[in-house]
Structures are given as structure tokens and as C-alpha cells.
C-alpha positions as a Markdown table, in Angstrom:
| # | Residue | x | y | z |
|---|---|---|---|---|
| 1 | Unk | 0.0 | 0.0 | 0.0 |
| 2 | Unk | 1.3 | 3.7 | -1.0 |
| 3 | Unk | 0.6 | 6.3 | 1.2 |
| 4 | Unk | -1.4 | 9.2 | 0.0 |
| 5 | Unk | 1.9 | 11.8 | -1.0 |
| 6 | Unk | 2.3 | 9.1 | -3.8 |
| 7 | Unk | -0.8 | 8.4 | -4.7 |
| 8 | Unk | -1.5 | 9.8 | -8.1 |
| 9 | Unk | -5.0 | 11.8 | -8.2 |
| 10 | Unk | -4.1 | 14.2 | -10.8 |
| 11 | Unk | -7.3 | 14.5 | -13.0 |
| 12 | Unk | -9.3 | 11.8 | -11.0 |
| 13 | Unk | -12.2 | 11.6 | -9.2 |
| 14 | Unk | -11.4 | 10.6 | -5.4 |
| 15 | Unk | -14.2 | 9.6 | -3.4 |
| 16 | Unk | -12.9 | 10.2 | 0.1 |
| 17 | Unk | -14.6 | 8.9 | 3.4 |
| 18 | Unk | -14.5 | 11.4 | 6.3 |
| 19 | Unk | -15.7 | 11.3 | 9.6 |
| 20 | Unk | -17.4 | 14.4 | 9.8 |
| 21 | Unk | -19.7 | 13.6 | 12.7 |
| 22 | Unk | -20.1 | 16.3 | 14.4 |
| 23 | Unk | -22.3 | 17.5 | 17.0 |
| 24 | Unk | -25.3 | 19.2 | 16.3 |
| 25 | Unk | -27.6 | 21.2 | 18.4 |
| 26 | Unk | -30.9 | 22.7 | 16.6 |
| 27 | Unk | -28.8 | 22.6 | 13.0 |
| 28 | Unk | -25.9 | 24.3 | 14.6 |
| 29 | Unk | -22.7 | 22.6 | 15.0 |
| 30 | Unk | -21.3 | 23.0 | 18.1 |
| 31 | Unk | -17.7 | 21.4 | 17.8 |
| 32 | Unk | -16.2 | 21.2 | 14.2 |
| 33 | Unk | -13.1 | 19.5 | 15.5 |
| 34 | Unk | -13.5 | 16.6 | 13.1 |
| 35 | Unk | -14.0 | 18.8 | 10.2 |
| 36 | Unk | -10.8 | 20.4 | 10.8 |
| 37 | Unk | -9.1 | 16.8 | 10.9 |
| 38 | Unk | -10.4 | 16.4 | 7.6 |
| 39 | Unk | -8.7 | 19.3 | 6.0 |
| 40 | Unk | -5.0 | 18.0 | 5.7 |
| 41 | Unk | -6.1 | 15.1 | 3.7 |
| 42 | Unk | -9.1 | 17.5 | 1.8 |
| 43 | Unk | -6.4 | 20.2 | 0.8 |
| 44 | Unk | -3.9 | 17.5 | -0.6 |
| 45 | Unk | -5.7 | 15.9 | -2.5 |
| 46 | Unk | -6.9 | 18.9 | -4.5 |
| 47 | Unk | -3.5 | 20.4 | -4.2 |
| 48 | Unk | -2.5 | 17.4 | -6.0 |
| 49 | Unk | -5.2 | 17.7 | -8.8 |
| 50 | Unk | -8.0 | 15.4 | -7.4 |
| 51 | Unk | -11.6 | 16.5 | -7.4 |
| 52 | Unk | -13.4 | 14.9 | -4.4 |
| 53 | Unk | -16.9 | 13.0 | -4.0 |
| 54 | Unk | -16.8 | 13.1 | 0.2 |
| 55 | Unk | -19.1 | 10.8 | 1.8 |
| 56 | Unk | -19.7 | 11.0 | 5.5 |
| 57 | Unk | -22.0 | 10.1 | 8.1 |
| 58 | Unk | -24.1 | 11.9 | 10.7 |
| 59 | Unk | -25.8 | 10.0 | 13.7 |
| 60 | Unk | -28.0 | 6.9 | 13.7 |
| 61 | Unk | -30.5 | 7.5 | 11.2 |
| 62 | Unk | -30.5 | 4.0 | 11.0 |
| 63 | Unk | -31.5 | 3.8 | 6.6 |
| 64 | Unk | -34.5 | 6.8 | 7.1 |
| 65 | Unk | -33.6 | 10.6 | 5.8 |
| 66 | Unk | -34.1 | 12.8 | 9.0 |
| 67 | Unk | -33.8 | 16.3 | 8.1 |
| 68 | Unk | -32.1 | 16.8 | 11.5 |
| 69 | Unk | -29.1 | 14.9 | 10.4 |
| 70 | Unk | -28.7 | 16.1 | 7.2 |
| 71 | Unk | -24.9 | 17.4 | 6.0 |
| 72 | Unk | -26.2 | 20.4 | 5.0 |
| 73 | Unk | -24.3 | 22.2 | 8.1 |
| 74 | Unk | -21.4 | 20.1 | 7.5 |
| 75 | Unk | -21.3 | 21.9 | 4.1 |
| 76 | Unk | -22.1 | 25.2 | 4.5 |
| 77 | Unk | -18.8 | 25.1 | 7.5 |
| 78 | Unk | -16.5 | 23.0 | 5.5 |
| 79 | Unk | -17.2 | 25.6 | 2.8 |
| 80 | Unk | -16.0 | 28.3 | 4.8 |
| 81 | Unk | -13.2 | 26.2 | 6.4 |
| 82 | Unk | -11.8 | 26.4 | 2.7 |
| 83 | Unk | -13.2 | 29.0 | 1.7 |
| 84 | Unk | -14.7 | 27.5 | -1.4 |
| 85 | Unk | -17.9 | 26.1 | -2.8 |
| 86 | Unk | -19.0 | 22.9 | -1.6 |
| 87 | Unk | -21.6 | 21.1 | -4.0 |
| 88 | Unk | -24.1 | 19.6 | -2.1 |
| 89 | Unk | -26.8 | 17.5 | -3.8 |
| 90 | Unk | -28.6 | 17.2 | -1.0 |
| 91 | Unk | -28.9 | 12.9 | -1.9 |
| 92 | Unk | -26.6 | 9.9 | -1.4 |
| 93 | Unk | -26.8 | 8.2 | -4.8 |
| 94 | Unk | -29.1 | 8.5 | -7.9 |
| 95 | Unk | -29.2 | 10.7 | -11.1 |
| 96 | Unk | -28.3 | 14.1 | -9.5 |
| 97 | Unk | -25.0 | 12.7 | -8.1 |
| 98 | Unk | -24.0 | 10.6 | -10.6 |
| 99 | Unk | -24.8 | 14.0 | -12.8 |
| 100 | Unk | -23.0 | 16.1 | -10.6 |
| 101 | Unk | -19.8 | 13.6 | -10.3 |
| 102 | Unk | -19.4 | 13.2 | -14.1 |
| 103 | Unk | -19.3 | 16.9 | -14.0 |
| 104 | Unk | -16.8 | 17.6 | -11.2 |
| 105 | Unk | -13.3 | 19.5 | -12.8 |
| 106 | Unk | -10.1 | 19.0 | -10.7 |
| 107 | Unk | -10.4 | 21.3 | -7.3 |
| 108 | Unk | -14.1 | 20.5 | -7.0 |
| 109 | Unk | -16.0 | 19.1 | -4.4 |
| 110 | Unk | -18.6 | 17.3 | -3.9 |
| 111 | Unk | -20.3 | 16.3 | -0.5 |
| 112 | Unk | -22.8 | 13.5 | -0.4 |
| 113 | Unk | -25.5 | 13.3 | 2.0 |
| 114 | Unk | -25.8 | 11.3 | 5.2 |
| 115 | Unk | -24.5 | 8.3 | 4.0 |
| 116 | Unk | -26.6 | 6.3 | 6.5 |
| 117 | Unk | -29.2 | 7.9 | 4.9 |
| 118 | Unk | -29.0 | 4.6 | 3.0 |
| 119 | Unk | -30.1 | 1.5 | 4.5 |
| 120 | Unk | -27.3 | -0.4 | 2.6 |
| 121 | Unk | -24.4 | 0.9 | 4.3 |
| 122 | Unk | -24.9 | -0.2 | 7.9 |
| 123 | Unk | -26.7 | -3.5 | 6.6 |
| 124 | Unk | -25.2 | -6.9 | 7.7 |
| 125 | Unk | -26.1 | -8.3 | 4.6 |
| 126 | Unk | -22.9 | -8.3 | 2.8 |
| 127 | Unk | -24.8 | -8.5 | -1.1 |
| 128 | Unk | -26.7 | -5.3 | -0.1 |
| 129 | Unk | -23.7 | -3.7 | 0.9 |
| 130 | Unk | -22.1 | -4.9 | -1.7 |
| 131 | Unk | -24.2 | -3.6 | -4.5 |
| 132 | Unk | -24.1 | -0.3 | -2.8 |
| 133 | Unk | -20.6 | -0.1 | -2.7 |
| 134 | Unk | -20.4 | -0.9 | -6.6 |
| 135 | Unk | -22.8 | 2.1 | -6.9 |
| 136 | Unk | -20.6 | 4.3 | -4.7 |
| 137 | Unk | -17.7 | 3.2 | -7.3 |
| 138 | Unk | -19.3 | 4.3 | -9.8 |
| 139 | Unk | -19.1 | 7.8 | -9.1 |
| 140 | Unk | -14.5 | 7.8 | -9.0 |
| 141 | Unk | -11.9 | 6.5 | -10.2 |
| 142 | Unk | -9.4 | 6.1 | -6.6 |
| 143 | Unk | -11.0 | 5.7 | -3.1 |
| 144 | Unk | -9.1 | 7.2 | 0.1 |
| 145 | Unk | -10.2 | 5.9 | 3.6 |
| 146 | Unk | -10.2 | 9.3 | 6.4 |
| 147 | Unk | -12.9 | 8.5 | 8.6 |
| 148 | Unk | -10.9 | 7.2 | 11.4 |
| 149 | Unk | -14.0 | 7.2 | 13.2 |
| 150 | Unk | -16.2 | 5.0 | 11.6 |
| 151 | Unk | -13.3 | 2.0 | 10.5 |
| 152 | Unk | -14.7 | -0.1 | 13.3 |
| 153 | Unk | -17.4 | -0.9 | 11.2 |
| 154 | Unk | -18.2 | -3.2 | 8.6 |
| 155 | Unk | -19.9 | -0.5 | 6.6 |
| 156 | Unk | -20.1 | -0.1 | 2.9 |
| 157 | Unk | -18.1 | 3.1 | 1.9 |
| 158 | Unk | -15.6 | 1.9 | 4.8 |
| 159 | Unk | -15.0 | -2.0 | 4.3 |
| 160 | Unk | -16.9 | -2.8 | 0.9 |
| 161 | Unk | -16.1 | 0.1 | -1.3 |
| 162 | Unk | -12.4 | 0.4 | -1.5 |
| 163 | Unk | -11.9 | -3.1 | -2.5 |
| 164 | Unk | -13.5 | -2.2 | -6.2 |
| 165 | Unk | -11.2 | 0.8 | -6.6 |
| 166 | Unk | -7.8 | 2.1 | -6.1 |
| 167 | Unk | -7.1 | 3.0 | -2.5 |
| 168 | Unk | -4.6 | 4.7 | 0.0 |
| 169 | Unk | -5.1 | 5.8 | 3.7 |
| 170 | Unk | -5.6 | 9.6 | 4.2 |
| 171 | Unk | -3.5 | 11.6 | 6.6 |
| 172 | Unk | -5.9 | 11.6 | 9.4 |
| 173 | Unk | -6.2 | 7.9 | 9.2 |
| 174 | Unk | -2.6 | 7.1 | 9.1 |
| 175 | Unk | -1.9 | 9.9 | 11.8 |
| 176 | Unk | -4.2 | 7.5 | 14.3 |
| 177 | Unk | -2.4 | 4.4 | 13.6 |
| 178 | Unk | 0.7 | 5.7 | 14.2 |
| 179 | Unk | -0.4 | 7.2 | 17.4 |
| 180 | Unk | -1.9 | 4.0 | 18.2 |
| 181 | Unk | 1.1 | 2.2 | 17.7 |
| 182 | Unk | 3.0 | 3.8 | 20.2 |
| 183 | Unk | 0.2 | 3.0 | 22.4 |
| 184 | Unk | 0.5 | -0.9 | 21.6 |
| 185 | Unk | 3.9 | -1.2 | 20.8 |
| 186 | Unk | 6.5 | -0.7 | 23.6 |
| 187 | Unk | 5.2 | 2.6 | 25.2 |
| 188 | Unk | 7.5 | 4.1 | 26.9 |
| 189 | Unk | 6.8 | 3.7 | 30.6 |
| 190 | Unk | 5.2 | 4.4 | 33.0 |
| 191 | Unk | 2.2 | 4.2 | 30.9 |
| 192 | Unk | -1.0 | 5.3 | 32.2 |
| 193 | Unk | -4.5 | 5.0 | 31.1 |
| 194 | Unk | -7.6 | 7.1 | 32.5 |
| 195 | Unk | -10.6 | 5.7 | 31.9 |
| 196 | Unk | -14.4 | 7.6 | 32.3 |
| 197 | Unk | -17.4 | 7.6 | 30.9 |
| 198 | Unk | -20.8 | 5.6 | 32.0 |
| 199 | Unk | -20.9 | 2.6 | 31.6 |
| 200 | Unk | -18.3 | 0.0 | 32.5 |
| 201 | Unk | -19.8 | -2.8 | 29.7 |
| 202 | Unk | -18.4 | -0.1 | 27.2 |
| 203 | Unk | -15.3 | -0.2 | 27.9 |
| 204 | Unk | -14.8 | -4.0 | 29.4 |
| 205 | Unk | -12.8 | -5.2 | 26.6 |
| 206 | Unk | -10.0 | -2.5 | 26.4 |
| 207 | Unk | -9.5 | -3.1 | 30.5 |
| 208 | Unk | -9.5 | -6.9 | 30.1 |
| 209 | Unk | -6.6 | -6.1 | 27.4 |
| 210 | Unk | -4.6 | -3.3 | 29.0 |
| 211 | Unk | -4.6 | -4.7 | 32.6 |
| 212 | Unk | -1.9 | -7.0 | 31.1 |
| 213 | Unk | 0.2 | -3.6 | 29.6 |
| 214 | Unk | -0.1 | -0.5 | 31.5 |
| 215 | Unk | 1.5 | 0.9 | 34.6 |
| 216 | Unk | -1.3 | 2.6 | 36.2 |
| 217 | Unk | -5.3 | 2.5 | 35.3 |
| 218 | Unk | -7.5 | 5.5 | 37.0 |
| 219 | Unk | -10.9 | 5.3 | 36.8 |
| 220 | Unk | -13.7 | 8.2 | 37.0 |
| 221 | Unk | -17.2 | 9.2 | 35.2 |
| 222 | Unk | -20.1 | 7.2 | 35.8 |
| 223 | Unk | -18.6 | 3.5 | 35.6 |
| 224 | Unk | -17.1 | 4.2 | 38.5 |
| 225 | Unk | -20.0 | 3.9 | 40.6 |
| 226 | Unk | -20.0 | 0.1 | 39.7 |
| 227 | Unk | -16.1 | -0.6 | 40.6 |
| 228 | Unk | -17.5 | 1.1 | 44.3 |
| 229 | Unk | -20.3 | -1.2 | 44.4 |
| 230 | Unk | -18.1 | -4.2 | 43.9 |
| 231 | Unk | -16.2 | -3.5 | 46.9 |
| 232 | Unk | -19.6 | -2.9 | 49.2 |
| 233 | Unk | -19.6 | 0.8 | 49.1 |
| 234 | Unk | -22.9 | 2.7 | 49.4 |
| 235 | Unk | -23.4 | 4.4 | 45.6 |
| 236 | Unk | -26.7 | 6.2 | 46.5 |
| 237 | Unk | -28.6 | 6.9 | 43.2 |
| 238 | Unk | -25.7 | 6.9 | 41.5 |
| 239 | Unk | -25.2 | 5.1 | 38.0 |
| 240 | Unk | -24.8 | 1.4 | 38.3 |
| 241 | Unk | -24.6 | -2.1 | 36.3 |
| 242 | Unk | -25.5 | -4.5 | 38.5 |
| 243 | Unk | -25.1 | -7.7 | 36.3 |
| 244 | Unk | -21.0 | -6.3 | 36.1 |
| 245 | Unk | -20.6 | -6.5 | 39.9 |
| 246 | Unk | -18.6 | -9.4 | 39.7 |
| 247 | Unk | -16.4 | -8.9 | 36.2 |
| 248 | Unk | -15.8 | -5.6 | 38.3 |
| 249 | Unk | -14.7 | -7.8 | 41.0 |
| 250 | Unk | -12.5 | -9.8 | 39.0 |
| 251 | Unk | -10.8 | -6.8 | 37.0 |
| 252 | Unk | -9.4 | -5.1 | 40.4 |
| 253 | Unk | -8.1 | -9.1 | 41.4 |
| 254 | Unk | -6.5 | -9.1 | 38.1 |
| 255 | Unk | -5.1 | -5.4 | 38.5 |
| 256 | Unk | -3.6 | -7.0 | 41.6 |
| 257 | Unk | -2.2 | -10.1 | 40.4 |
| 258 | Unk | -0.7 | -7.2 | 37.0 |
| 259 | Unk | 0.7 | -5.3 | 39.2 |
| 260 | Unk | -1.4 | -2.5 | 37.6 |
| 261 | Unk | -2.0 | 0.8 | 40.3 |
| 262 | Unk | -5.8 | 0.5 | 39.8 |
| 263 | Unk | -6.8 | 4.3 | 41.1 |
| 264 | Unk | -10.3 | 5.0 | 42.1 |
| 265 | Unk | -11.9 | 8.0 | 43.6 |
| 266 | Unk | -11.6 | 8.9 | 47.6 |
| 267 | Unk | -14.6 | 11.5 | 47.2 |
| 268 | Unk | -17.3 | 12.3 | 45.1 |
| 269 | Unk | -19.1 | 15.3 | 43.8 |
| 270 | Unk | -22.9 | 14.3 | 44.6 |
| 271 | Unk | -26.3 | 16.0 | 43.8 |
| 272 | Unk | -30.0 | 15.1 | 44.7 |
| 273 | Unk | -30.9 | 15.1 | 40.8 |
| 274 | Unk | -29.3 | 15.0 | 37.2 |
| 275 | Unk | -29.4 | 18.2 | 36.6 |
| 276 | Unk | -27.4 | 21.8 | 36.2 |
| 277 | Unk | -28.7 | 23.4 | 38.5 |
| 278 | Unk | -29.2 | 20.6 | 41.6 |
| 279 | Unk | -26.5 | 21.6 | 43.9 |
| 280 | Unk | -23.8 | 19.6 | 44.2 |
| 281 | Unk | -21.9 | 18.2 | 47.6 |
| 282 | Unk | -19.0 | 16.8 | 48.4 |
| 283 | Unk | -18.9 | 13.6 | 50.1 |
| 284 | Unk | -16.2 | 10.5 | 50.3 |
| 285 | Unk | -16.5 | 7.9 | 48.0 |
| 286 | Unk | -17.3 | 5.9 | 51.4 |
| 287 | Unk | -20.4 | 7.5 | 52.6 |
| 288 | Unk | -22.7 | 8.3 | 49.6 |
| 289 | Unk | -26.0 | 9.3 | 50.7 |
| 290 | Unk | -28.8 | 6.8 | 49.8 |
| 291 | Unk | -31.0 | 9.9 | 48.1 |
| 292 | Unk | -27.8 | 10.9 | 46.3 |
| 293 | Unk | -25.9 | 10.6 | 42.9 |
| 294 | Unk | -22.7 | 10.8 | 42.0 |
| 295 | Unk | -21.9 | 13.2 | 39.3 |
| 296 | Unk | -18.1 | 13.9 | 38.9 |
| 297 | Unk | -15.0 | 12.7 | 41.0 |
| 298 | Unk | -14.3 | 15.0 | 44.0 |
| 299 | Unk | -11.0 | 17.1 | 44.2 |
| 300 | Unk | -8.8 | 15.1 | 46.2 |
| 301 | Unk | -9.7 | 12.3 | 43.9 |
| 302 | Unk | -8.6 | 14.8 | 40.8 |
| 303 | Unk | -5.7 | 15.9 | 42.6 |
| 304 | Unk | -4.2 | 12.4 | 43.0 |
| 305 | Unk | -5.0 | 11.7 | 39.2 |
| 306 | Unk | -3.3 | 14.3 | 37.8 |
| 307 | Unk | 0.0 | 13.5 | 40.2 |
| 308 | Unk | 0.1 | 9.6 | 38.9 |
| 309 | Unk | -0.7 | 11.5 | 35.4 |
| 310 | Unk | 2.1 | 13.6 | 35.3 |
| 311 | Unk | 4.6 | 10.7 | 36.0 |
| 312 | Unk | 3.7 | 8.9 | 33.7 |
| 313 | Unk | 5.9 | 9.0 | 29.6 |
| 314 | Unk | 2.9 | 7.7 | 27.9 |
| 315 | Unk | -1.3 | 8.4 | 29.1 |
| 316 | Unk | -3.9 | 7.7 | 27.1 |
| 317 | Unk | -7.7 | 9.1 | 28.0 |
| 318 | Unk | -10.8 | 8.4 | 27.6 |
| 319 | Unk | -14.0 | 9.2 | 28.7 |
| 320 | Unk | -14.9 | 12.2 | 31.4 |
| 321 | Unk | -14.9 | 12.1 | 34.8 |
| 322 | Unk | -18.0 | 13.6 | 35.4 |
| 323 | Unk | -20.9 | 15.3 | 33.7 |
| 324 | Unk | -18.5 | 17.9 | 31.9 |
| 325 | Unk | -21.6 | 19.2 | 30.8 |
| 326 | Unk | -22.5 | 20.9 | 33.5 |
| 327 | Unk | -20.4 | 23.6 | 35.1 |
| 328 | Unk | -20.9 | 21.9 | 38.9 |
| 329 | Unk | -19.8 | 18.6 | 37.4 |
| 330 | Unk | -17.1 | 19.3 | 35.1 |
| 331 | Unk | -13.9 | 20.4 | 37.6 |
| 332 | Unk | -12.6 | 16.7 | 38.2 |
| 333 | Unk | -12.5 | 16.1 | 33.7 |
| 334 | Unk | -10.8 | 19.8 | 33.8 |
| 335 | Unk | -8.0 | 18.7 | 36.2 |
| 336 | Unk | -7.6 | 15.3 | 34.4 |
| 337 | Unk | -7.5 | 17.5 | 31.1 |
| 338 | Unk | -4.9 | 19.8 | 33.0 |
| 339 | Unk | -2.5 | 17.0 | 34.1 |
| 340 | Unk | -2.7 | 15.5 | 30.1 |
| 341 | Unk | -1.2 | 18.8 | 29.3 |
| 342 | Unk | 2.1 | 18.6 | 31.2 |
| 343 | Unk | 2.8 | 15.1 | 30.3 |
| 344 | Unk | 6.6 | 15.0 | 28.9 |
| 345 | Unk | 6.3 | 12.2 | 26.5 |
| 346 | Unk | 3.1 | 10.9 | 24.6 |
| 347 | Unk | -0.4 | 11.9 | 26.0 |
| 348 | Unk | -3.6 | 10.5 | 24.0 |
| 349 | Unk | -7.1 | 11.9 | 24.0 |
| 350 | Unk | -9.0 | 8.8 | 22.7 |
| 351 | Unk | -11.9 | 10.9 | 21.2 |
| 352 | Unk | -15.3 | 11.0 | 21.4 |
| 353 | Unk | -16.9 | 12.7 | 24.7 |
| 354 | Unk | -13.3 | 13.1 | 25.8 |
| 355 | Unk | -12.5 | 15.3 | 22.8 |
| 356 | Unk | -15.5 | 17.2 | 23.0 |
| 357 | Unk | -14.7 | 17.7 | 27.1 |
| 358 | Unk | -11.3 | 19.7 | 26.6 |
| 359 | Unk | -12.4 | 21.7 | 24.1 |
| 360 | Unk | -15.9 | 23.1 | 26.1 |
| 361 | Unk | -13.5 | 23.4 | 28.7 |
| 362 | Unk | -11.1 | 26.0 | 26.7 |
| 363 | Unk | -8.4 | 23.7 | 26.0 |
| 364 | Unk | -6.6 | 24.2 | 22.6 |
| 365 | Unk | -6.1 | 21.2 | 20.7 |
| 366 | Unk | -2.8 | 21.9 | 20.5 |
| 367 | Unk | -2.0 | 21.7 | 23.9 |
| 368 | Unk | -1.9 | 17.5 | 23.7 |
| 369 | Unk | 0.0 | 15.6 | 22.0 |
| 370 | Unk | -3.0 | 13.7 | 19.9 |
| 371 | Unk | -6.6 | 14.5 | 20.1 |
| 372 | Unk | -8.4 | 11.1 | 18.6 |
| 373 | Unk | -11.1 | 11.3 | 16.0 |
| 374 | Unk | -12.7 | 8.1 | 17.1 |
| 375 | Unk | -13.8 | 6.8 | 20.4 |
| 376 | Unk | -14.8 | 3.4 | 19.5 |
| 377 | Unk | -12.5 | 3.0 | 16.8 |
| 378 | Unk | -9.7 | 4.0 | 19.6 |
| 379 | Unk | -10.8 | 1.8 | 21.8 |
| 380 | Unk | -11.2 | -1.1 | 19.8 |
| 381 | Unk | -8.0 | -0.9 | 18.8 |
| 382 | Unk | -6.7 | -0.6 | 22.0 |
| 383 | Unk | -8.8 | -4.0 | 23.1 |
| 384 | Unk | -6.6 | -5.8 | 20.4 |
| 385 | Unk | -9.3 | -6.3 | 17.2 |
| 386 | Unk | -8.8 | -6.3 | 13.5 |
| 387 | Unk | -10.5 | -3.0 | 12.6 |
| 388 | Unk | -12.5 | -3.4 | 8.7 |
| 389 | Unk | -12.0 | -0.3 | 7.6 |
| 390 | Unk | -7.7 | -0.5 | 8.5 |
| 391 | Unk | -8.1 | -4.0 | 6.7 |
| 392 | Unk | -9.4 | -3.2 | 3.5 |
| 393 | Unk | -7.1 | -0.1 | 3.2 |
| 394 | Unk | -4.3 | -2.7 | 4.2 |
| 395 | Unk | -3.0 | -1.4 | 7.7 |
């Protein structure tokens, strides 16, 4: 496989898979941090002569067209991000595509809509996706994979599609297997991994695997709750997945036998209700009031993540430690977001809500040393499993 600097586009028609999923709040985008991964790859490409058919996706719209997850305010700021026209069809496939391909002159684009807009891309049936994909081929003559995001699934434009034309990993993509890499392959120690979120199901996999690999594992957000259960502690009304109690159990004996420093919270932020406005309390982790949640780690519990944070060479993050969402909740994700910062060798953000959490917070991207575009796809990888969409572009 060539990589995309010698990859010959001149004159051709590229169809190029981003992951432009961003999100969206009453048709207004409120972080276009995945756009702006795009544009390396975008600008190459038609620096190099391409014109580009982009396909990307936009939510779950699970095969229906939703007018709320249309691309058209994917277009209108990717436009301005490069401050040309983007033509926008406003479909996936049919006459006014194929139409507007044929037509496309070198430094064009064209942006397809929600590609999930089409039952066939998600299906598990690999003839639909298949004819779909041949379709899709149709409209280029070379195929580069970019949306790191989505190449944990067995999707048509991801898996299917470049196996019928000429293909090449963009920049983004090869930018998160690198950085990957150096999470997998002899980090340099200590290594530390901070894990948050909701649910502990979610991320079960990449702790089974790590546990085996990394130095010290800290754990916050809402899956946390379960990990306190497991060990007898009062949670409250706090977040919990009861049939995990004892893989919970069996993680911290293996963190044990691993030698792993398996951190949990000391105290909690707690509150009556989900909400912005409930007022929050501090309690310790031990004495959770039975009418109350947990809602963010407290900031001893911060404190002593961000020390085992910044000792460590190599950290990867994700998931927050509380509900960054609302200002009460969001000071123990700002201090773990702090600590990331002042790591000397390779600090991670694994993507996703994590992504999104340092940038509401007014952290610059470029105070890390990699921002991930995918969650899942991160995480997968981390757990160990062939991703589709690196296979069929032959990573």
C-alpha cells in the first residue's frame, strides 16, 4: 500500500470517506473538530489535482432521511473552512449525483448526503452492501479511507467500497495508527491509562486487554459507581450495572495479580438530581447518601490523578470524569484535562466525549500531543481487534 503523498490523483475523481460527525444542536454545529481533521487530507488531494466526491456520516438515522441529520451544516462550514464552494446534492446516490460527479473539474468538491441515509451501508447483509458499494464506485476512479471514526465498522463506503477501486489511507487515518502504535507497541513507561465515561460494559474489553500492559489504570465518570459497588460501598442513586458487579470484581483481582496501580476515587461530587442546576456536595466515596448521585470525581480524587498523570511517559484518556456538561460537574474532567497537558512524552485523548470535554473546557487542541477522532474505533483498537476499515485499506 502507497501512502497518500504518492498516490496519483491528478485528474481523477477521489471519493474520500470522512468522519465528519459532528455535534449538532438545533442545526448548529457545536464542535467542528473533526471537520478540521479532515482538511490535511481534503487540501492534498486537490492540491495534488483530485476533485473529491466526500461521503460521510451523521448520527444513527438508522437507513431513514431525517432532516435533522442532514450534511447540509457540514457543508455550508467546510465551505468556509476552505473557503470554497461545496456542491451539495442534498442525496446519497441516484441521477443528480452521478450528474453532478461526471461533471466535477479538478479542485471541485462534492459532499454526499448522510450516508446512513441509505439502509445499505450499515446492513449486515454483505450482497446489499455490496451492491451499494459498486454504486458508490461508480461515481471515481481512486478511493481514500479518512474517517478514522467509523473504520470499526463493517460499513459499505468503509470496508466494501475500496476493495472495487484504487485505494490509499488519508493523513488523518494514518496519523491515528501511528499514534496507536506507540500506544501498543512498547510505550515508553510508566504508561497510564484514564478511563471515564458511563458505563463500564463499554469499555470492558480494552480493560481486560490493558490490565496485562499498562503501569497505572485511573478510573472516573459514571462507571465508576460500579467498581465502588463491587467493593460494598454505598453508591446512592448513583449510576450502576449490577449484572457487572462481579467482572468488576474480577478486574481489580487481576489489576492485583498485573501489578497494575488501579486508582479510584476517595470522594465524590454528589447531587439530589441529574441536573445543572441541583447543587452539588461533596462527600467520600465511602459514605454516599442513599437519596444521592454521583456526578463527577471529587478534588482530592482529581488531585491524586493528575499527580500519577504527570509521572507517567505515555497516558492515554478516555471518557470524562463527570458530567463535563454541567459547570458543577465538570472540575474533576478539567484537572484530568490539565494534568494530560504537562505530560513530557506521549499523551492521548482517545476521542469522542473526551474530545469534546477539553475543548468546552477551553483547552486548545494543540496543547496535547494527539486528540483522537474516534472513540470506538480507539478503543477497539486498543482491546486488540482487527479494525475493517484499516483491513481493506491494508494497515
Amino acid at each position: 500500500m502507497s501512502d497518500l503523498a504518492h498516490f496519483d490523483v491528478a485528474g481523477k475523481r477521489v471519493f474520500l470517506r470522512c468522519d465528519l460527525n459532528v455535534p449538532l444542536k438545533d442545526g448548529v454545529i457545536k464542535d467542528d473538530g473533526r471537520i478540521k481533521a479532515s482538511l490535511p487530507t481534503i487540501q492534498a488531494l486537490l492540491k495534488n489535482g483530485a476533485s473529491l466526491i466526500i461521503a460521510a456520516h451523521l448520527g444513527r438515522p438508522k437507513g431513514e432521511a431525517k432532516p435533522e441529520l442532514s450534511l447540509a451544516p457540514v457543508a455550508k462550514r467546510l465551505g468556509e473552512l476552505l473557503g470554497k464552494e461545496i456542491i451539495f446534492p442534498g442525496a446519497v446516490v441516484g441521477d443528480i449525483v452521478s450528474s453532478a460527479a461526471a461533471a466535477l473539474k479538478p479542485g471541485q468538491i462534492l459532499l454526499l448526503e448522510n450516508i446512513r441515509f441509505s439502509g445499505a451501508e450499515t446492513s449486515k447483509e454483505e450482497s446489499e452492501r455490496a451492491e451499494f458499494a459498486e454504486e458508490l464506485a461508480k461515481l471515481a476512479d481512486a478511493y481514500v479511507g479518512d474517517g478514522f471514526g467509523a473504520v470499526h465498522r463493517k460499513h459499505a463506503s468503509v470496508f466494501d467500497l475500496p476493495k472495487l477501486l484504487p485505494h490509499v489511507a488519508g493523513t488523518l487515518v494514518a496519523a491515528e495508527v501511528e499514534v496507536l502504535k506507540r500506544l501498543t507497541q512498547n510505550p515508553e513507561r510508566p504508561y497510564g491509562v484514564v478511563l471515564g465515561g458511563a458505563k463500564v460494559s463499554d469499555k470492558l474489553g480494552v480493560i481486560e486487554n490493558l490490565l496485562g500492559k499498562v503501569d497505572v489504570l485511573a478510573i472516573g465518570g459514571g462507571m465508576v459507581f460500579t467498581f465502588l459497588k463491587a467493593q460494598d460501598k454505598e453508591i446512592g442513586t448513583s449510576l450502576v450495572e449490577n449484572e457487572m458487579l462481579d467482572v468488576v470484581r474480577g478486574l481489580i483481582e487481576s489489576a492485583k495479580k498485573n501489578g497494575v496501580k488501579l486508582i479510584l476515587p476517595t470522594d465524590i461530587v454528589v447531587a439530589p438530581s441529574f441536573s445543572a442546576d441541583a447543587t452539588p456536595t461533596l462527600v467520600s466515596a465511602d459514605a454516599i447518601p442513599a437519596d444521592q448521585m454521583g456526578l463527577d470525581i471529587g478534588p482530592e480524587s482529581a488531585e491524586a490523578f493528575a499527580i500519577e498523570i504527570e509521572k507517567c511517559k505515555t497516558v492515554f484518556w478516555n471518557g470524562p470524569m463527570g458530567v463535563f456538561e454541567f459547570a458543577n460537574f465538570a472540575a474533576g474532567t478539567k484537572t484530568v484535562a490539565s494534568a494530560l497537558t504537562k505530560v513530557s512524552g506521549t499523551s492521548v485523548v482517545g476521542g469522542g466525549d473526551s474530545a469534546a470535554a477539553v475543548r468546552a473546557l477551553g483547552f486548545a487542541d494543540s496543547e496535547f500531543g494527539y486528540i483522537s477522532t474516534g472513540g470506538g474505533a480507539s478503543l477497539e483498537y486498543l482491546e486488540g481487534k482487527e479494525l475493517p476499515g484499516l483491513h481493506a485499506l491494508g494497515l
